[in-house]
C-alpha positions as CSV (number, residue, x, y, z in Angstrom):
1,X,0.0,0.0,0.0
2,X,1.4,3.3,-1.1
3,X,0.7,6.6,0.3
4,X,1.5,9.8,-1.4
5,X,2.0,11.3,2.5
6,X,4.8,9.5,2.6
7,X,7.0,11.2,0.0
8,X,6.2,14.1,2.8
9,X,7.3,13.0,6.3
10,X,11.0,11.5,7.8
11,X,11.4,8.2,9.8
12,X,12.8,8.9,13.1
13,X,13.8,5.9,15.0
14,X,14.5,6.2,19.0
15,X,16.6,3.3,20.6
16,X,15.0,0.9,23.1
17,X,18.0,-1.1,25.5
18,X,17.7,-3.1,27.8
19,X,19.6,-3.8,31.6
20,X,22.9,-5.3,29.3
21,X,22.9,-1.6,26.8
22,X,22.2,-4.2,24.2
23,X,19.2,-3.1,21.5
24,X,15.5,-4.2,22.2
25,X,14.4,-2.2,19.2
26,X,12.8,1.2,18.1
27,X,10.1,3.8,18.7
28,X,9.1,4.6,14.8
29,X,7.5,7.7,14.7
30,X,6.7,10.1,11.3
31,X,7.7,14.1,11.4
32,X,7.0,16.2,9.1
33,X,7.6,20.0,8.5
34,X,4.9,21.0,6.4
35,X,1.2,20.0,5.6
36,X,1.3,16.1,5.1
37,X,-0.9,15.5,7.6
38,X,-2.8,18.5,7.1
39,X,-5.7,16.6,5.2
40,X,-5.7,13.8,7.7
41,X,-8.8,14.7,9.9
42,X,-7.2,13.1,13.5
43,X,-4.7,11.3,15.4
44,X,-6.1,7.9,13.8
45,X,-4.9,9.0,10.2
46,X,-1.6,9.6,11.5
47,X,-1.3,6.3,12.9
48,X,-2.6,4.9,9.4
49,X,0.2,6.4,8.3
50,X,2.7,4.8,10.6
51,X,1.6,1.4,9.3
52,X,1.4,2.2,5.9
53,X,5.2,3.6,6.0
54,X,5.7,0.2,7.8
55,X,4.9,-1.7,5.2
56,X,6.1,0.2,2.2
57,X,9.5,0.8,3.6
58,X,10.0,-2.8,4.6
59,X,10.5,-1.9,8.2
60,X,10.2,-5.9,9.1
61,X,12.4,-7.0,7.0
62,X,15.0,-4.1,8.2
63,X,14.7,-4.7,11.7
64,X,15.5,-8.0,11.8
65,X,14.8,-9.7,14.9
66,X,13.9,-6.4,16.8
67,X,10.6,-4.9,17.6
68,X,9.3,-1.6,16.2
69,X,7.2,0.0,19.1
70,X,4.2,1.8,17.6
71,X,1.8,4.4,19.0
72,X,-1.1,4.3,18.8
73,X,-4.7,6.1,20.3
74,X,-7.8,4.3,21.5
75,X,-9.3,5.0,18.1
76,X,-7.1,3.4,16.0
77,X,-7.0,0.2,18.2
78,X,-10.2,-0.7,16.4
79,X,-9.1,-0.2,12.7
80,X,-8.2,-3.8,10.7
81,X,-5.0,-2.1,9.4
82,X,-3.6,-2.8,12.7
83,X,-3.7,-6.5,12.0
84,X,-1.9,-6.5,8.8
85,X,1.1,-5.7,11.1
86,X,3.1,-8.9,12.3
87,X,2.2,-9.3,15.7
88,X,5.6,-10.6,16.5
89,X,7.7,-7.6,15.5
90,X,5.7,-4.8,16.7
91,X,5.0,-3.4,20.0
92,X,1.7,-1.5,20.0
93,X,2.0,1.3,22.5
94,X,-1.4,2.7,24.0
95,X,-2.1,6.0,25.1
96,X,-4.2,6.2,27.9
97,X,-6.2,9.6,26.5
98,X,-9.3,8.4,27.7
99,X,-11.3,6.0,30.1
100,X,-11.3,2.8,27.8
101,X,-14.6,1.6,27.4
102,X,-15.8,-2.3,27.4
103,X,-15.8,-2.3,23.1
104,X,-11.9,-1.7,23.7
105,X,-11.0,-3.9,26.6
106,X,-12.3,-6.6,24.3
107,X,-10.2,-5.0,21.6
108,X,-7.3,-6.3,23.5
109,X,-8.1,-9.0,24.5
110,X,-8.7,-10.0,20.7
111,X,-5.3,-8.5,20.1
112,X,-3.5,-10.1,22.8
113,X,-4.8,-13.5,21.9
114,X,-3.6,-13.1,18.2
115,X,0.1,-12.7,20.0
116,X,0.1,-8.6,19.8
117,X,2.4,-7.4,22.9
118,X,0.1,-4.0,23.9
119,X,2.3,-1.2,26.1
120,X,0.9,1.9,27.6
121,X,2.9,4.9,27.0
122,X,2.7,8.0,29.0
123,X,2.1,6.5,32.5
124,X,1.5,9.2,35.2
125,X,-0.2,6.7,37.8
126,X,-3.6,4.6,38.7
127,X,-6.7,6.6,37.6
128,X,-9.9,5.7,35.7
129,X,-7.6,5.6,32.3
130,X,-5.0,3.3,32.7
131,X,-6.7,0.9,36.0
132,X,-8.6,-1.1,33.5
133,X,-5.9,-1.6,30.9
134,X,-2.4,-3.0,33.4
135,X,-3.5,-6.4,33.2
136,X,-3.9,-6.2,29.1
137,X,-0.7,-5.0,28.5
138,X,2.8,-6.2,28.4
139,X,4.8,-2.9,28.9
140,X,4.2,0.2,30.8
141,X,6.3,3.5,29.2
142,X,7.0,6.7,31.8
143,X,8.8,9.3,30.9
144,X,11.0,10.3,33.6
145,X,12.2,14.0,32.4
146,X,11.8,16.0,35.3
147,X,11.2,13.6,37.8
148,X,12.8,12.9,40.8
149,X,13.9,9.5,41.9
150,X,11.2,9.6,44.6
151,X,8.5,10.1,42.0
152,X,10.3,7.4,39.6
153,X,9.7,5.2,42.8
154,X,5.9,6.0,43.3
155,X,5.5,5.5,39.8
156,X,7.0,2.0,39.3
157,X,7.1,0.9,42.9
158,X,3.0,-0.5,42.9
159,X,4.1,-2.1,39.4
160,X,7.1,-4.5,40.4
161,X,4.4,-7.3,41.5
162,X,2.3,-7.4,37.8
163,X,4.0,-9.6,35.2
164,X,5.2,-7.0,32.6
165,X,7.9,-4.7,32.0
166,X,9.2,-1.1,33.0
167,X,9.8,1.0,30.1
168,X,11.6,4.8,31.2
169,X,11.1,6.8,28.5
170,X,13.6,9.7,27.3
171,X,16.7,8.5,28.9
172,X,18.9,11.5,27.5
173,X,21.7,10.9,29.9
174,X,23.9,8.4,31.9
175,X,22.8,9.9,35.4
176,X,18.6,9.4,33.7
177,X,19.4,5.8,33.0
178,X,20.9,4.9,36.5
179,X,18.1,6.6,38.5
180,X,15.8,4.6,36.6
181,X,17.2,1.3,36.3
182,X,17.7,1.9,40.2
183,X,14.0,2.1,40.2
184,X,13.1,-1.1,39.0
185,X,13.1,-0.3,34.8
186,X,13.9,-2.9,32.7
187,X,13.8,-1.3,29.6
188,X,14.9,2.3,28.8
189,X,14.2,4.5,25.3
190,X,16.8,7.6,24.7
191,X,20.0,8.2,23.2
192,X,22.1,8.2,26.4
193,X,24.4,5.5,24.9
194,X,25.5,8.2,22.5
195,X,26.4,10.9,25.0
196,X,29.2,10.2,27.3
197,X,31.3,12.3,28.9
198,X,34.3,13.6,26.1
199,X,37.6,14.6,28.0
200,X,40.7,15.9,26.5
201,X,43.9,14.0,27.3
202,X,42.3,10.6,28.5
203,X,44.7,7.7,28.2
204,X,43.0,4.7,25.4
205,X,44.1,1.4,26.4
206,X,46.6,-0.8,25.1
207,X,44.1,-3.1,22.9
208,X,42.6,0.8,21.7
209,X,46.2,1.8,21.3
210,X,46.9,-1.2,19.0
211,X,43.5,-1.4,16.9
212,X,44.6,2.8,16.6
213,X,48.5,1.1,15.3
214,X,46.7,-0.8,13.0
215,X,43.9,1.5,11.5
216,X,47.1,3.9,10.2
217,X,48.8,0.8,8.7
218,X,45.8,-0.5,6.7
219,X,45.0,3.4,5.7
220,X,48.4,3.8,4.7
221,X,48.4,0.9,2.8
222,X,50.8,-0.8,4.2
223,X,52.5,-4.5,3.3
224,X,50.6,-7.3,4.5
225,X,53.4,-8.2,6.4
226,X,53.6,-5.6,8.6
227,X,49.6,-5.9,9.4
228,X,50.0,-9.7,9.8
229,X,52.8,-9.0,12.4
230,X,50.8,-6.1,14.4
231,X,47.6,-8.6,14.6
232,X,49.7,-11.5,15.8
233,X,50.6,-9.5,18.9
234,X,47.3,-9.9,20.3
235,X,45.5,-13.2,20.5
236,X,41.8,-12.2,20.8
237,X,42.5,-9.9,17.5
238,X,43.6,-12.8,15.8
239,X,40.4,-15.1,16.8
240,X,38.3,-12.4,15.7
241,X,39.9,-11.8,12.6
242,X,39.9,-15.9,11.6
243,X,36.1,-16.0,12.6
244,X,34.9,-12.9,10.3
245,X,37.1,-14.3,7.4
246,X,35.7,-17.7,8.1
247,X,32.1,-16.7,8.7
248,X,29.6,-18.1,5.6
249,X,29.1,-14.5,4.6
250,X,32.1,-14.8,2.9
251,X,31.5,-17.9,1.1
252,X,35.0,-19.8,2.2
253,X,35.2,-22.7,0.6
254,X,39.1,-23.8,1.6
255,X,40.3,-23.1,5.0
256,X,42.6,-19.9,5.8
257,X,46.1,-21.2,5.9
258,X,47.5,-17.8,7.6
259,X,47.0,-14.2,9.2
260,X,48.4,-13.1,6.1
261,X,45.9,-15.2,3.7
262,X,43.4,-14.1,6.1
263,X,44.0,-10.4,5.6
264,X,44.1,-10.8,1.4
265,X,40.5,-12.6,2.0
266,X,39.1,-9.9,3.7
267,X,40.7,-7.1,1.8
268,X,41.9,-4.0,2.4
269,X,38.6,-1.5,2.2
270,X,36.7,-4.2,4.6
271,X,39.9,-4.3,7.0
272,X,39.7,-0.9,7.7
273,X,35.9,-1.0,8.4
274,X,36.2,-3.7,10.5
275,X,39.3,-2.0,12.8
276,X,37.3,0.8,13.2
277,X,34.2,-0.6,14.3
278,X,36.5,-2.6,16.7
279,X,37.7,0.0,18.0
280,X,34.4,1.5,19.2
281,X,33.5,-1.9,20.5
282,X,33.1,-2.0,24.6
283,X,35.3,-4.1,25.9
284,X,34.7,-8.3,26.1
285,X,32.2,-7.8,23.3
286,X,31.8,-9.1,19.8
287,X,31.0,-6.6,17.3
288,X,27.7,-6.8,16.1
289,X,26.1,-3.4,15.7
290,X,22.9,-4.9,15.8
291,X,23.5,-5.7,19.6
292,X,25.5,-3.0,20.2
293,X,23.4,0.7,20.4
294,X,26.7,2.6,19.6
295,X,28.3,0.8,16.7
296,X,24.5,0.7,15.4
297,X,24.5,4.6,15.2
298,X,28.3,4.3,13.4
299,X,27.5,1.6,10.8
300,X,24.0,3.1,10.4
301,X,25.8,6.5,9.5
302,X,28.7,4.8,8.0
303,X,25.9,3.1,5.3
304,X,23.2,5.7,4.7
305,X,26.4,8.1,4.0
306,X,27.8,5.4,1.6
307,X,24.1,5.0,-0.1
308,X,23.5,8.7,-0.6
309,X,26.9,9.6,-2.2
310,X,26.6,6.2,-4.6
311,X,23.0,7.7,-5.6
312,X,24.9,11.5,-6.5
313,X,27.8,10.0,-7.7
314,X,27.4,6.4,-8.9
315,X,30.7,6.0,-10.6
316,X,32.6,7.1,-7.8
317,X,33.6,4.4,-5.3
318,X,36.5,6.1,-3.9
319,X,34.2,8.8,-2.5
320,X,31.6,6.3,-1.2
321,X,34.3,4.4,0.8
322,X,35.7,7.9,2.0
323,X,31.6,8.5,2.7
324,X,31.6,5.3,4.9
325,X,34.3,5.8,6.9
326,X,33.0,9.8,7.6
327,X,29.9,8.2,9.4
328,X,31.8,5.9,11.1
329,X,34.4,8.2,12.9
330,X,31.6,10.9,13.4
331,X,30.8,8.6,16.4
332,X,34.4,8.3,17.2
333,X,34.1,10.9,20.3
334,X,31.5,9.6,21.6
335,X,32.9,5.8,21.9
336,X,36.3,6.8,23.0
337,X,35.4,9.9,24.8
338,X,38.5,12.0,23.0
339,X,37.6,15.2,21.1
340,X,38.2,15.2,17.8
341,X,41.2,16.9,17.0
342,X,43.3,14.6,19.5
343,X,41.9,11.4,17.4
344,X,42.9,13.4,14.1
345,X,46.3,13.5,16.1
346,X,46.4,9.3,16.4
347,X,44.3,8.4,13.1
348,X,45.8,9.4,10.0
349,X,42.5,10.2,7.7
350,X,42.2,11.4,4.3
351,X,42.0,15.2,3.7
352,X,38.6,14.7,2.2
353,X,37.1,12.9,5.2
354,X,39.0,15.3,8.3
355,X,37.5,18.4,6.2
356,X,34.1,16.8,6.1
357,X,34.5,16.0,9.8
358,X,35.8,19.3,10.9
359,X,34.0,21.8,8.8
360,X,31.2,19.8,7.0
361,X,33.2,21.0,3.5
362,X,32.8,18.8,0.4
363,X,29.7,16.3,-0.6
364,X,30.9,14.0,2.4
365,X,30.4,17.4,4.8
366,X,27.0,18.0,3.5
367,X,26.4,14.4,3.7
368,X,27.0,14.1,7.6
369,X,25.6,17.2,8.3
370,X,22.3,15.9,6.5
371,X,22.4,12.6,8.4
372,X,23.3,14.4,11.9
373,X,20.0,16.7,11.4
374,X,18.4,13.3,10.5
375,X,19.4,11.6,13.9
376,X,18.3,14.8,15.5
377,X,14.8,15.0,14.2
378,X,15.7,18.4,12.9
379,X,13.2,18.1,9.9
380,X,14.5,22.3,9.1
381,X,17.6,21.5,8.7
382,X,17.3,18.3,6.7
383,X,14.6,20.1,4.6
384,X,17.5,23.4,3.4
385,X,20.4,20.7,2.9
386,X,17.5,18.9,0.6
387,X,17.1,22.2,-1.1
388,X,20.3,22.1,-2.3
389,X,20.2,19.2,-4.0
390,X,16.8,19.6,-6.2
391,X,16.4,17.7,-9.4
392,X,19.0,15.0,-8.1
393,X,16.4,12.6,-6.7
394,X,17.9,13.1,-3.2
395,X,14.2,13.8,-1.4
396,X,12.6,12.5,1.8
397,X,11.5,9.5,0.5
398,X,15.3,8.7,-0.4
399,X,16.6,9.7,3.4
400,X,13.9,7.1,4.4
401,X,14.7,4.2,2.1
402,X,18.0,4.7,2.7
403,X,17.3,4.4,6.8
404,X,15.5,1.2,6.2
405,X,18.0,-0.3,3.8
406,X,20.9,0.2,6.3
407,X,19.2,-1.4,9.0
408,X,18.0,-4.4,6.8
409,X,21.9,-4.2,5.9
410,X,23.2,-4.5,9.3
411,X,20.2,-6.7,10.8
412,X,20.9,-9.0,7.5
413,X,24.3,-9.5,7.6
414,X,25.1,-9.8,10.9
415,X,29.1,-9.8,10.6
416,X,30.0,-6.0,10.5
417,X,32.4,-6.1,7.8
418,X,30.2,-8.0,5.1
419,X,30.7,-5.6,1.4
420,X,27.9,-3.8,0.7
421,X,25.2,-5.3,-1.1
């Protein structure tokens, strides 16, 4: 089902972790800075809308094994286009704007026993609203901006003893997420992940130190030799290098007979991809950006970057390598909590991609800072870098698609350094 509305709105996507930081999946909602919903007569029409860019962008099929959450009003509960929705990748969050008569207490019941998981968003306590709905649902969202930990306790406290799940909404910062978890949530929405504290001077540690080593060798294009022998000094790099190469992505069909074989296999322009990701990768972790919040923001910025300059310039895969390695080291500060002059001091980058990343100067710059209004929600500044690029086929629509065909990307192929469809 196609809607024109959509050619008018963006896709924003907020994070939902749990207790381990590890993805749960995303709050989809639609913005839009002009008039798309302007001929849509309620709330209902823009939740029509939500499933209908659900299906047309192939948000299933994108999100892999995570759930989309989904809001949705007491009026829409009742329309059948909720049940073209797969009940076992969708959340459908509730808002409690009114006392929910008997017609939609049944409604979820129906829903419930065709395996829909129902959340109610927007808890602010017991009343006439949300009593008759706690033992429908499976989830119960509070958003905890501006509220002390008391309150967070009177809030969740009387919840702890129903079987369902704590969801603190907005968790902007580390100090948010702590208060809550402290107060019983088991599941938190925001983009504190993304937000630590950045201090100048701060030691890296000696695997960070070596993966740094070895990120300037493979962009200086150095011999294989001297990569094989920096890898060889540390054994967990050299596991994880024999289990990507080895993985059934690649299609192996002989076994690797060395580092050095290893490294040909996996070639140059995925080596680098695959340090750098390292890199941001917490420590005693695998990286799988599709576990792991932050690397999800960097591949997912890493890939739409590489998809947009490929659709300008098509011919041009020097620049669309340069474009993925932009959106991976724009998150670079926030996993290694260095500004980012000092890691333009230990990284040696191309001129192209440190101008991008300093300034926002060239296609790549323009790129980023398009991508960075995207992750913002700042539908202004995403509509006057559009602007600039009329008649090229670079619209909404395309920032969208582009969203959805990273994550189906990354959820796809779950070994980070895979080559681009």
């Amino acid at each position: 089902m196609s809607d024109p509305a959509l050619d008018d709105t963006y896709l924003s996507r907020h994070p939902v972790l749990d207790l381990q930081h590890e993805l749960f999946g995303y709050e989809l909602r639609l913005q839009t800075s002009g008039d798309a919903l302007s001929v849509r007569k309620d709330k209902e029409d823009a939740a029509l809308l939500i499933c209908s860019a659900y299906a047309e962008l192939g948000i299933r099929r994108a999100l892999g094994r995570k759930r989309a959450f989904l809001r949705i009003d007491q009026g829409f509960l009742h329309d059948d286009a909720i049940e073209a929705l797969p009940a076992d990748c969708v959340v459908l969050q509730i808002a409690p704007d009114r006392v929910p008569d008997a017609t939609t207490l049944e409604r979820c019941r129906a829903l419930r026993d065709r395996r829909y998981s129902l959340a109610l968003a927007d808890y602010t306590g017991l009343d006439e609203r949300s009593a008759p709905l706690l033992t429908m649902v499976d989830l119960i969202g509070i958003d905890i901006r501006d509220r002390s930990t008391q309150q967070l306790l009177a809030l969740a406290g009387p919840l702890k003893h129903l079987p369902l799940k704590l969801l603190a909404q907005r968790v902007e910062t580390q100090e948010a997420f702590t208060r809550s978890r402290d107060a019983g949530f088991q599941l938190f929405q925001g983009n504190y992940f993304a937000h630590p504290e950045v201090v100048s001077g701060r030691r890296l540690s000696a695997s960070q130190t070596t993966l740094i080593e070895l990120i300037n060798l493979a962009n200086r294009d150095a011999d294989t030799v001297k990569l094989e022998e920096g890898i060889k000094h540390d054994a967990a790099l050299t596991v994880n290098l024999l289990s990507i190469v080895n993985s059934v992505g690649f299609g192996m069909t002989r076994r690797i007979s060395s580092l050095r074989h290893a490294i040909t296999i996996l070639g140059r322009r995925q080596l680098q991809r695959w340090l750098q990701l390292l890199l941001m990768t917490p420590a005693g972790k695998a990286p799988d950006p599709s576990r792991i919040p932050l690397l999800q923001v960097a591949a997912l910025r890493g890939r739409m970057l590489e998809l947009l300059v490929g659709h300008l310039r098509p011919r041009d895969a020097t620049l669309a390598g340069q474009a993925f390695i932009t959106g991976i080291m724009s998150m670079m500060p926030a996993a290694l909590g260095l500004p980012m002059d000092e890691i333009f001091e230990q990284i040696a980058l191309e001129h192209e991609i440190i101008a991008a990343l300093q300034s926002y100067q060239g296609i790549l710059g323009k790129m980023l800072a398009l991508i960075e209004c995207y992750d913002a929600e700042d539908i202004h500044g995403c509509d006057e870098i559009l602007a600039g690029f009329l008649g090229t086929g670079l619209d909404r629509h395309m920032l969208n698609t582009c969203l959805t065909d990273s994550l189906r990307w990354i959820n796809g192929n779950n070994e980070i350094d895979q080559p681009p469809d």
